[in-house]
N, C-alpha and C positions, 0 to 999 in steps of 0.2 A: 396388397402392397408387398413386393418382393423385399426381402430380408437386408441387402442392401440399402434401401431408402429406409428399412426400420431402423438401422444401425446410424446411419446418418443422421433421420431425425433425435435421437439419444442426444447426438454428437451437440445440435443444433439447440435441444431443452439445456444442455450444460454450459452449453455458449451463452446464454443468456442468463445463466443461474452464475457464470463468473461477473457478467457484467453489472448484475444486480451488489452480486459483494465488492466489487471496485467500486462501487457506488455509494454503499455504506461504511466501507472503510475509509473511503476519503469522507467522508461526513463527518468520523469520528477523526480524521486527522484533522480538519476544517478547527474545532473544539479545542483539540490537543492544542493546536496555534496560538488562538484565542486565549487557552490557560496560560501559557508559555510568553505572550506578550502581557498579559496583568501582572505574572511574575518575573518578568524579565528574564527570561530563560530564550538561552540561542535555541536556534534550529534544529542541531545537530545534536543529539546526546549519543555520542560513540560508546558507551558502554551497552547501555538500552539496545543499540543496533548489533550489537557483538549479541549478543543475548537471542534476539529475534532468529537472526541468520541460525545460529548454533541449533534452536528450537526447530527452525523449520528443515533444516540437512539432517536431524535425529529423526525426525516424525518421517521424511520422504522416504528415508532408509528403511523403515519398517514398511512401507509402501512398495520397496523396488525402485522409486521414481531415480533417477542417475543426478547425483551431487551438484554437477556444475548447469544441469537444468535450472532446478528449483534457486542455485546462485543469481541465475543470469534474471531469474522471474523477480526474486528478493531483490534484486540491485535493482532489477526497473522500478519494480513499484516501491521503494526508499527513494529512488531519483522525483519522483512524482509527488512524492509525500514531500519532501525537502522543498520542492518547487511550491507548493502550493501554502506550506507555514510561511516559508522565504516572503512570499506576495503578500502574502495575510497581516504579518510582522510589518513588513515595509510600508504597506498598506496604511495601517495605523500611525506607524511612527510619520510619516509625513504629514500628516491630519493633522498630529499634535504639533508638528515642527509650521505650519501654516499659522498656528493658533498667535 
């Protein structure tokens, strides 16, 4: 195997090792939801996200990784996360509003 297809396969074990953690992180946002509707807690907690984004723009910087990257990564996977309590929340609240 020329060093090329070795470096690609690398590429390809990590490709799947992201897909496994969007996988478990939305499981654990899935939960978050759930907490958030027995306590009636909105969607969005803007501070919590202020916190997150700050966390991860510190940690890439010590990586090299460039600021408005890891922004544009954060802001999808929050748009994703927000989508998925939003449905979750809504989800239930019409169940009960059926009742």
């Amino acid at each position: 195997m020329n060093s090329l297809m070795k470096l690609r396969k690398n590429i390809d074990q990590f490709d799947r090792e992201l897909i496994n953690i969007f996988y478990k992180r939305f499981s654990v946002v899935k939960k978050v939801a759930m907490y958030k509707k027995q306590n009636n807690l909105k969607p969005l907690d803007s501070t919590r996200w202020h916190e997150v984004v700050s966390k991860m723009v510190r940690l890439s910087k010590k990586k090299k990784i460039p600021e408005n990257f890891i922004k544009s990564i954060a802001n999808s996977i929050h748009k994703e996360s927000l989508r998925i309590e939003r449905n979750i929340i809504s989800k239930n609240l019409l169940k009960n509003a059926k009742k």
